[in-house]
C-alpha positions in Angstrom: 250.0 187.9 58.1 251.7 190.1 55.3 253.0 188.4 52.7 256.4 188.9 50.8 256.7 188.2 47.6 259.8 188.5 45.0 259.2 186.6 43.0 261.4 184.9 40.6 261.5 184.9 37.1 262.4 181.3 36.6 260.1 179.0 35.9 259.3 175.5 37.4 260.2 172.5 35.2 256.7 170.4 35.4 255.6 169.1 36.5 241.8 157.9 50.2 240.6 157.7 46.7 237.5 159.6 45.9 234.4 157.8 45.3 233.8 160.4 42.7 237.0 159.2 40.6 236.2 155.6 40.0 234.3 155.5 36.5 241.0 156.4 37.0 251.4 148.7 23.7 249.8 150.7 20.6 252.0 153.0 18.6 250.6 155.1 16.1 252.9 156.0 13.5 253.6 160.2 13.1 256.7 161.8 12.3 260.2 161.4 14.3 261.5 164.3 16.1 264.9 164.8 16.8 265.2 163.9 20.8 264.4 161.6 23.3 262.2 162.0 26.2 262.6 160.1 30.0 259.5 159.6 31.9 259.5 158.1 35.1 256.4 156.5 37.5 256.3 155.1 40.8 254.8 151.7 40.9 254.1 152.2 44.6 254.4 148.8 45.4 253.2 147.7 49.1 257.3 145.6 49.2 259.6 147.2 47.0 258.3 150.6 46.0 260.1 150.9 42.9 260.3 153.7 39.8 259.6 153.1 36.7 261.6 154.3 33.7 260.0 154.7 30.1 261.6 156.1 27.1 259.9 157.9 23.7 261.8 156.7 21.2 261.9 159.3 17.8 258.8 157.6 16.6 256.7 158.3 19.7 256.6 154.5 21.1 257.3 154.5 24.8 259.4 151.5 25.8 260.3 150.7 29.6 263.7 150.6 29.7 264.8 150.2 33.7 262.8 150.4 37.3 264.7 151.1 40.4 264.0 150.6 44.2 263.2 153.4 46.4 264.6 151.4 49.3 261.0 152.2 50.7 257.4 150.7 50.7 254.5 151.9 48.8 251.2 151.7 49.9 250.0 149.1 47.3 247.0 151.3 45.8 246.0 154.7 44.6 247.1 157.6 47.2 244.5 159.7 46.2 246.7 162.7 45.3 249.1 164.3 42.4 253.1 165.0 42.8 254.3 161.4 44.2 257.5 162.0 42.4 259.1 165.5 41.3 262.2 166.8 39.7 264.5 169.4 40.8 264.5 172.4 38.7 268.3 171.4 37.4 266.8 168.0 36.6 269.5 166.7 38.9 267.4 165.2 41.4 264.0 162.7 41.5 262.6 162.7 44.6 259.9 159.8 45.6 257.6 159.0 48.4 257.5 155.6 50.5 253.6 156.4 51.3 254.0 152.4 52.9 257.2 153.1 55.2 256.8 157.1 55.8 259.8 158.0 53.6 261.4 160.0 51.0 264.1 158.7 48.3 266.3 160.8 46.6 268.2 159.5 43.5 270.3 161.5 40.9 268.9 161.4 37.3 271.1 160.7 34.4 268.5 159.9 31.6 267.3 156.3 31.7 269.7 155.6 35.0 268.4 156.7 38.2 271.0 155.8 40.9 269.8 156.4 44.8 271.1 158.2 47.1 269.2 158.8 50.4 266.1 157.6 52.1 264.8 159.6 54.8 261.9 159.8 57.3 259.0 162.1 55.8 258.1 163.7 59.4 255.0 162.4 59.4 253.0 159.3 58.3 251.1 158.4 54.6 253.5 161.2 52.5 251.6 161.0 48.9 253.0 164.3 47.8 256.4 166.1 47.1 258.0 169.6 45.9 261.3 170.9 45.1 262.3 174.4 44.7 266.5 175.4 45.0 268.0 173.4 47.9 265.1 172.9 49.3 262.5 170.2 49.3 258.5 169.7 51.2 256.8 166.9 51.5 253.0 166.5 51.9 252.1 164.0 54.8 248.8 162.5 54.0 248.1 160.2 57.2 246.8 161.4 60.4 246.1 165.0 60.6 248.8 165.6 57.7 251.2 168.1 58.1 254.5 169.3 55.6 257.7 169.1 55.9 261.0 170.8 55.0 263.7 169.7 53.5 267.6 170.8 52.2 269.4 168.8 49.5 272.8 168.3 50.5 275.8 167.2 49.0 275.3 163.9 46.8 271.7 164.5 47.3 271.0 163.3 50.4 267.8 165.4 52.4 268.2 167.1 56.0 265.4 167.9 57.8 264.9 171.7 58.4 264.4 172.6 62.0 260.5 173.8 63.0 259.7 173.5 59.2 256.6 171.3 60.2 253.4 173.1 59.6 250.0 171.7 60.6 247.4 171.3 57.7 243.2 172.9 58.0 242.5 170.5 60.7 241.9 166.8 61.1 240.4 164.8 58.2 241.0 167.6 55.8 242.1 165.0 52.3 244.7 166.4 51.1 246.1 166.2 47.6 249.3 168.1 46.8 251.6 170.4 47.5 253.5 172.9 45.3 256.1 175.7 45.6 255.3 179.0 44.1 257.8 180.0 41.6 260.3 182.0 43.6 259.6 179.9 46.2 258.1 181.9 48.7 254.8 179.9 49.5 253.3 176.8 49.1 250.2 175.8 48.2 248.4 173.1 49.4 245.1 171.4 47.9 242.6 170.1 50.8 239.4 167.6 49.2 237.3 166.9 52.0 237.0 170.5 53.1 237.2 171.8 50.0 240.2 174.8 50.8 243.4 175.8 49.2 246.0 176.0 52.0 249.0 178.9 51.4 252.0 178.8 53.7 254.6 181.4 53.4 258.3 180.3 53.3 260.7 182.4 55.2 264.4 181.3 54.6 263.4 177.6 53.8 260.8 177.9 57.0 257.5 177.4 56.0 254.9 179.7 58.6 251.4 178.6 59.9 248.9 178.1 57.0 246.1 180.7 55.9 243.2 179.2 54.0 240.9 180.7 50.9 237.8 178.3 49.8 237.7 176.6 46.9 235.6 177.8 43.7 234.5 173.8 43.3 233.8 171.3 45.0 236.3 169.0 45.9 240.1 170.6 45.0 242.7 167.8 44.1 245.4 168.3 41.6 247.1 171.7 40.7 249.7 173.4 39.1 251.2 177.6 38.9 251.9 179.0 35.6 254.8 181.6 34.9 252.8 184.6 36.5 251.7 182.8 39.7 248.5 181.7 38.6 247.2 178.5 40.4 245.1 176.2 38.3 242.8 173.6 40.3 241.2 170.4 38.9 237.9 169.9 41.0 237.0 166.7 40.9 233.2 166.4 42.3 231.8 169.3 40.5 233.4 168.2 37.4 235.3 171.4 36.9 238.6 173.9 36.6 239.2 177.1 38.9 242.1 179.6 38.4 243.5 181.8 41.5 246.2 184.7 41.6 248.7 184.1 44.1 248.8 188.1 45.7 251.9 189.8 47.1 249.8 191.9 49.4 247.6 189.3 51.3 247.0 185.9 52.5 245.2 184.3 50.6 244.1 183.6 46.4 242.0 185.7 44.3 239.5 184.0 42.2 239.9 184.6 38.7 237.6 182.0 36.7 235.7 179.9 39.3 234.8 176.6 38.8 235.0 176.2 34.7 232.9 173.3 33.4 235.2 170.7 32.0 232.1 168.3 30.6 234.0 165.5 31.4 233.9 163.5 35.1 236.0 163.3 38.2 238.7 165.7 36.9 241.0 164.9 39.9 244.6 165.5 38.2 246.0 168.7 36.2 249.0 169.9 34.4 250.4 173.1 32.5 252.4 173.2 30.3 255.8 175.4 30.8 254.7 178.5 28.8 251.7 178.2 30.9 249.5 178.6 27.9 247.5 175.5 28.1 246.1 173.6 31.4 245.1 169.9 31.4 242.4 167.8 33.6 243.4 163.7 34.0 239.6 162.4 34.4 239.5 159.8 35.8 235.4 159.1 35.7 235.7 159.5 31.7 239.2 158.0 31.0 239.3 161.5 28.8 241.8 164.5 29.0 240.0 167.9 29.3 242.0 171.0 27.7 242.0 174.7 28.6 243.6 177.5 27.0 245.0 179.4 29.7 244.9 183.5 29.3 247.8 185.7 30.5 245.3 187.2 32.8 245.1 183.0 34.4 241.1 182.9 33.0 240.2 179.4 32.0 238.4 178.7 28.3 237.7 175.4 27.2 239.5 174.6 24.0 237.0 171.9 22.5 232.9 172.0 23.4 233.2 168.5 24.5 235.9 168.5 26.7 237.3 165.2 25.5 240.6 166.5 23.9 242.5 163.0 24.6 241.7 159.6 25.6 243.4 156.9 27.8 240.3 154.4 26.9 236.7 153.5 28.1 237.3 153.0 31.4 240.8 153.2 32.0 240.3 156.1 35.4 242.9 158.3 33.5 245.0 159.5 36.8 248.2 161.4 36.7 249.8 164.5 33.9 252.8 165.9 32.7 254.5 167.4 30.5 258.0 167.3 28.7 260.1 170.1 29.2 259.9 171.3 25.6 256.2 171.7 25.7 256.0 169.5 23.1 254.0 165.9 24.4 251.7 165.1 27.4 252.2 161.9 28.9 248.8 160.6 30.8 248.9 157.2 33.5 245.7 155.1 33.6 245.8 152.8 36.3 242.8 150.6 35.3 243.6 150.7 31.9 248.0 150.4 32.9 248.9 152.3 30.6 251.2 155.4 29.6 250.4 157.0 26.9 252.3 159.9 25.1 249.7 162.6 23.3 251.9 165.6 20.7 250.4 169.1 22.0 248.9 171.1 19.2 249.8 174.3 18.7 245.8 175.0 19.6 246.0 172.7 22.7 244.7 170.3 21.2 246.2 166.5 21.6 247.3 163.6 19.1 248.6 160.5 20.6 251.5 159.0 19.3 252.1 156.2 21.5 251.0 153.8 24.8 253.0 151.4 27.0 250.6 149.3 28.7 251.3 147.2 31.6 252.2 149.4 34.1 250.8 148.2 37.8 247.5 149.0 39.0 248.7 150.9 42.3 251.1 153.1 40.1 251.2 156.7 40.9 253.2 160.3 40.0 254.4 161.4 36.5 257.2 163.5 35.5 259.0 163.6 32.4 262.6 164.9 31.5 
């Protein structure tokens, strides 16, 4: 298949359960900043799947200030993926996944107030993963074979379906993780566990076309996320490690760039950029630690401390899913052991402070994105 690729200069606003990954309110007093971040959670409750709104007050405290239906079912425990929840690049729209009634929610974002506006069939079963990109919208559909699934916001938000937009995964059995648009939004990648592949589908006036397949660099691919210059960074979660690819505009699949970078830390299932693309961090979940890499502009992967452990959620606390705020400026880390959320200031150097931790968020929470 030959690829076409124009891409866009505009960057994306980021942002089973492994056997491997099991080991996945304090404020600390810093200095106020002038704004207020939103960060919002899914609590993926097997009833009422319901999101989760926290705010970081100037001082760096995160306080929960609303959680709103779905109008949808969760599954009731971990979904084994990243990207349950993800933002349009305007910031206008959340969209969720009802892993428990195979369903989507859309609501429109003002802040702290989320107010709903459609629920829609996934078009397939188990979706644990979701991507936005213009008017349109994919969905990752964990259950059965898997497949994805096309969507086009229309007015007040609500989703259509897109007509032969459903594109088969690697096979049956093939654990996937997430799904993400490129940053024009002419593919889609797709991170496959179990057989340990990086899926790439082309998008053709919101059509997404037959998967092609490049191997992963580790061992077991799970969370992911594509910096400014198309570069896809990969957490690998059983061989304890970080991969970078570049996305190509003459083939069909990923080049390897730095293969399988040692993070030191265990089961790094979940990873985050941030928007300049300059830094890349691993959620790890064995360690209840944070691993950071400095992130060159040629997507090669360097370890910014020798340990690895650049942030902590706590012993124990199977450190799950990333993001970061828009500005750059905090990484926000869930811990659903521990049930916590806890805010962390980004050095200059990559490196991580924390400034603040909600805890008592529920065990089967999942997805992270802040605004």
């Amino acid at each position: 298949m030959k690829l076409r690729l124009a891409r866009a200069l505009a960057r994306i606003s980021t942002r089973g359960a492994l056997g491997v990954a099991l080991a996945c309110a304090v404020v600390l007093p810093v200095a106020a900043h002038d704004d207020r971040h939103h960060v919002y959670t899914l609590d993926n409750a097997q009833g009422n799947n319901r999101v989760l709104v926290l705010e970081q007050r100037g001082d760096g405290s995160l306080v929960n200030v609303d959680s709103v239906s779905t109008g949808g079912a969760g599954a009731g425990a971990n979904l084994g993926s990243q990207g349950a929840l993800a933002l349009s690049q305007d910031g206008r729209w959340l969209f969720a996944v009802n892993a428990g009634s195979n369903s989507i929610s859309t609501f429109q974002v003002d802040d702290e107030k989320l107010t709903l506006a459609s629920t829609i069939a996934s078009g397939g079963t188990m979706p644990i993963s979701i991507t936005s990109h213009g008017r349109l919208v994919y969905v990752l559909n964990g259950g059965g074979d898997g497949n994805i699934t096309g969507f086009s916001i229309g007015r007040g938000g609500r989703l259509a379906p897109i007509k032969r937009s459903t594109q088969s995964l690697g096979g049956s059995a093939t654990g996937p993780a997430e799904i993400k648009f490129s940053n024009g939004g002419e593919f889609l990648v797709v991170s496959e566990k179990t057989v340990n592949q990086l899926a790439l589908f082309e998008v053709d006036d919101g059509v997404a076309k037959p998967a092609t397949f490049t191997p992963s660099a580790g061992t077991t691919p799970f969370g992911f996320d594509i910096d400014p210059r198309d570069h896809v960074i990969v957490s690998e979660a059983a061989s304890g490690s970080a991969s970078s690819y570049k996305l190509r505009e003459w083939s069909d699949d990923l080049d390897i760039i730095s293969a399988a970078v040692p993070t030191g830390q265990l089961a790094p299932c979940w990873l985050i950029l941030t928007p300049n693309g300059h830094f890349a961090y691993t959620g790890n979940a064995g360690s209840g630690t944070i691993t950071a890499f400095s992130v060159a502009r040629s997507g090669a992967l360097q370890r910014v401390s020798d340990s690895g452990a650049d942030g902590s959620t706590g012993a124990g606390s199977h450190t799950i899913d990333l993001t970061v705020s828009p500005d750059g400026r905090f990484l926000y880390a869930l811990a659903n052991v521990g049930q916590t959320l806890t805010a962390f200031r980004i050095g200059r150097d990559g490196r991580l402070t924390q400034v603040g931790q909600y805890v008592g968020v529920p065990v089967s929470t999942v997805g992270l994105v802040a605004r």
